[in-house]
VEXGUNU-206128 format. One line per 5 residues: number of its first residue (from 1); their letters; for each residue x, y, z of N, C-alpha, C. Coordinates in nm, 2 decimals, m for minus. Atoms other than C-alpha are relative to their C-alpha. Layout:
NUM> a> X:Y:Z:X:Y:Z:X:Y:Z | ...;
This chain:
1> xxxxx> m0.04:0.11:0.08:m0.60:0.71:1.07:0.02:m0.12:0.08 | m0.03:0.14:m0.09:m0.61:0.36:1.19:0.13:m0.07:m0.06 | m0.12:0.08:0.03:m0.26:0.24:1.16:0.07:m0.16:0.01 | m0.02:0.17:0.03:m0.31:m0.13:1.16:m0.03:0.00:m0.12 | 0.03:0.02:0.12:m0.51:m0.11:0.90:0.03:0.02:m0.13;
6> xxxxx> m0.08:m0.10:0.12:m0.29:0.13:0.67:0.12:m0.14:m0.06 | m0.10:0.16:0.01:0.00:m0.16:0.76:m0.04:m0.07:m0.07 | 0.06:0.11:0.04:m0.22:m0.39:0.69:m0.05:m0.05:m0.14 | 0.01:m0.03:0.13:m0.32:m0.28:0.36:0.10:m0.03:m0.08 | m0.12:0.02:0.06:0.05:m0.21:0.28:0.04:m0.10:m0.04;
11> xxxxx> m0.03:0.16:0.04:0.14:m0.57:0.37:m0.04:m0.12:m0.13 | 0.05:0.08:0.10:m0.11:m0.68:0.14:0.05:0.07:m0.15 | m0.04:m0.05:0.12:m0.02:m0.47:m0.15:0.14:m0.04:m0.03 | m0.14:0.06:0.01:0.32:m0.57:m0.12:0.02:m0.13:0.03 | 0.04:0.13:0.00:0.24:m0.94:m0.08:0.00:m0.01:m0.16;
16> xxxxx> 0.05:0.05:0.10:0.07:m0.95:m0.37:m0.01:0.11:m0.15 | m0.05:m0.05:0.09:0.19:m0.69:m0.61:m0.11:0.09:m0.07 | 0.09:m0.11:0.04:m0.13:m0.46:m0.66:m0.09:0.02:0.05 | 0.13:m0.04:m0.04:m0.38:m0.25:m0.54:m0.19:m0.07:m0.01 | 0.10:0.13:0.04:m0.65:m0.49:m0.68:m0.02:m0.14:0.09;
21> xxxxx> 0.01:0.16:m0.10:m0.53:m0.81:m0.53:m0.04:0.01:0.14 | 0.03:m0.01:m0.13:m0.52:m0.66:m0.22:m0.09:0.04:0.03 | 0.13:m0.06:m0.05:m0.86:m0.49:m0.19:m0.07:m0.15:m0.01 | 0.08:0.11:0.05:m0.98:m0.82:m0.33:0.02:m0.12:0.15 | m0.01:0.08:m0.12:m0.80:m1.02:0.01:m0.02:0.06:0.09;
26> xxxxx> 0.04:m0.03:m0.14:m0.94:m0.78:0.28:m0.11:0.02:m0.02 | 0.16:m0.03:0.04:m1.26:m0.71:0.12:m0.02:0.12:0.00 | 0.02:m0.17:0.00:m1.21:m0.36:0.06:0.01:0.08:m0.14 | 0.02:m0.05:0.10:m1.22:m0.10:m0.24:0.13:0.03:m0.04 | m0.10:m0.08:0.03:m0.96:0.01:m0.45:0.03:0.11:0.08;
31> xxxxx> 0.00:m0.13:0.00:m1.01:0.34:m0.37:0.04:0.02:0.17 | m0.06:0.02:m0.10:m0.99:0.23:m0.02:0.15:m0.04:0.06 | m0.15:0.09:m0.02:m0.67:0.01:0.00:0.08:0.14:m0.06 | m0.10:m0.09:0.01:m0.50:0.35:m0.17:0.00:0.13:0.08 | 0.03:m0.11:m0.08:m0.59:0.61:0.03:0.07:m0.05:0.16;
36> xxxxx> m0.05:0.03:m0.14:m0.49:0.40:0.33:0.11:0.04:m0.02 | m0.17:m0.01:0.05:m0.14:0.37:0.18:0.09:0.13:0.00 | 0.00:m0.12:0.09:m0.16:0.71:0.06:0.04:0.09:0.15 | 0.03:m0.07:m0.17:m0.23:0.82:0.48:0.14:m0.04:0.08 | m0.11:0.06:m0.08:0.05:0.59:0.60:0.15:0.05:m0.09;
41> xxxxx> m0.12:m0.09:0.09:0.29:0.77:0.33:0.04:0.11:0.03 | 0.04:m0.15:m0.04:0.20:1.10:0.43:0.06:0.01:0.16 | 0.00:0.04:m0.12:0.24:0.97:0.78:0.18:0.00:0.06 | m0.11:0.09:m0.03:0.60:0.79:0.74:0.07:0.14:m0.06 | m0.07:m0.02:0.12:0.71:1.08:0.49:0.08:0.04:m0.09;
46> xxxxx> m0.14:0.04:0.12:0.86:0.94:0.21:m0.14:m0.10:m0.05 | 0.08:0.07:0.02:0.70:0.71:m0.02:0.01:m0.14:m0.01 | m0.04:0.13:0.01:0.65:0.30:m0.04:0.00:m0.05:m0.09 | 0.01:0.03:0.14:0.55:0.24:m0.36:0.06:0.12:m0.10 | m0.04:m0.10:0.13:0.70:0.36:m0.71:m0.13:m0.08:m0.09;
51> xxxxx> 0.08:0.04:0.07:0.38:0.37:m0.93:m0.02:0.02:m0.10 | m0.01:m0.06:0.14:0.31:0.41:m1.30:m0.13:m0.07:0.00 | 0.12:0.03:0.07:0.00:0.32:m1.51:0.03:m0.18:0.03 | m0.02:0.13:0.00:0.17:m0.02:m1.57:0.05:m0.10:0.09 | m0.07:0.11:m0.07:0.38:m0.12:m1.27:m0.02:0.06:0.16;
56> xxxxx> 0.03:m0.01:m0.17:0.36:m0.13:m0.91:0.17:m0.03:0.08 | m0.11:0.07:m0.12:0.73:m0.15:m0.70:0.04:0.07:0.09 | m0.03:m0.05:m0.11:0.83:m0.12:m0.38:0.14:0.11:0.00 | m0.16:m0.08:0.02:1.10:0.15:m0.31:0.09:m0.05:0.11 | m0.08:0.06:m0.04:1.39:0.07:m0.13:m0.02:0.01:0.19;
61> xxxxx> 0.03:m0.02:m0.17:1.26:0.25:0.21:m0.12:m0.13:0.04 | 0.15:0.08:0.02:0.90:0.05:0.13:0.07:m0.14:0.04 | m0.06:0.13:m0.04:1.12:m0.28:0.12:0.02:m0.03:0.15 | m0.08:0.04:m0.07:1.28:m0.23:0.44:m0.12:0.04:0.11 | 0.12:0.00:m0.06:0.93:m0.11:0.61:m0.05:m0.12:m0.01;
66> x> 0.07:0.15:0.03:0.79:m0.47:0.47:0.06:m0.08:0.12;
C-alpha cells in the first residue's frame, strides 16, 4: 500500500465530504479513492468514516487523524 496516497485520498475525502468529489480532485476512480481508504483502515484498525447510502461522516478517531 502506498501510504501517501491512502492519506492523501483520505484528506481529500474529508475535505470535500465524498468519495466522488475526491476521485474527481486527484483524477482517480471511485472505486479507487475507496479501496485506498478501505487499506489505510485496515491499516490504522479502526474506521474513519461512518458511511450509509445517504451520508458520509468522519468518526471521532477519523477527525483527529484529519
Amino acid at each position: 500500500m502506498d501510504k501517501f496516497r491512502a492519506i492523501t485520498a483520505f484528506v481529500r475525502v474529508a475535505e470535500s465530504g465524498g468519495f466522488t468529489a475526491a476521485g474527481n480532485k486527484l483524477g482517480m476512480s471511485v472505486s479507487a479513492i475507496t479501496k485506498s481508504v478501505a487499506r489505510l483502515e485496515d491499516e490504522l484498525g479502526t474506521q474513519l468514516f461512518n458511511r450509509t447510502t445517504r451520508r458520509l461522516a468522519t468518526t471521532d478517531f477519523g477527525k483527529e487523524f484529519y
